[in-house]
C-alpha positions, 0 to 999 in steps of 0.5 A: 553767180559762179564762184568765180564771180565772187572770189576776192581779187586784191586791187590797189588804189592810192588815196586820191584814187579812192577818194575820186570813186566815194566822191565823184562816181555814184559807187557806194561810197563806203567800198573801202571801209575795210580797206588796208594800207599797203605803203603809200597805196590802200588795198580793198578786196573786190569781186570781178563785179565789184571791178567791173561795177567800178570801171563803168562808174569812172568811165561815167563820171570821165565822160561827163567831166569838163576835162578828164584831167580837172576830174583825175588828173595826170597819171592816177592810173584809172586806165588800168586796174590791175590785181596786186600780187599776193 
């Protein structure tokens, strides 16, 4: 692993949004133990590996759901995952 690799990258996710990952995807479910409030959204601080590892557990569970919108529902935001400014 580079150093890129392992450097720390703040995300954001609301609370639904995490508790999607813990609950539906087979990413470990303590990923936020050591997460942050930040307004209505919580912070967590992933590696790109960590992201990545995330994206393909969601892309898993959306594939394998009855209707994407039963599982994420509208507008949670999963399309994208971007880095918090900071």
């Amino acid at each position: 692993m580079n150093a890129t690799s392992m450097k720390k990258y703040p995300i954001k996710f609301s609370v639904r949004e995490r508790e999607i990952i813990q609950k539906e995807t087979f990413y470990d479910p303590d990923f936020a133990k050591f997460a942050i409030v930040d307004g209505k959204a919580i912070r967590v601080d992933l590696s790109l590996d960590d992201i990545e590892d995330i994206q393909g557990y969601v892309a898993a569970a959306a594939n394998h759901a009855m209707r994407w919108s039963g599982l994420f529902g509208q507008g949670t935001g999963f399309y994208k995952c971007e880095a918090a400014p900071g």
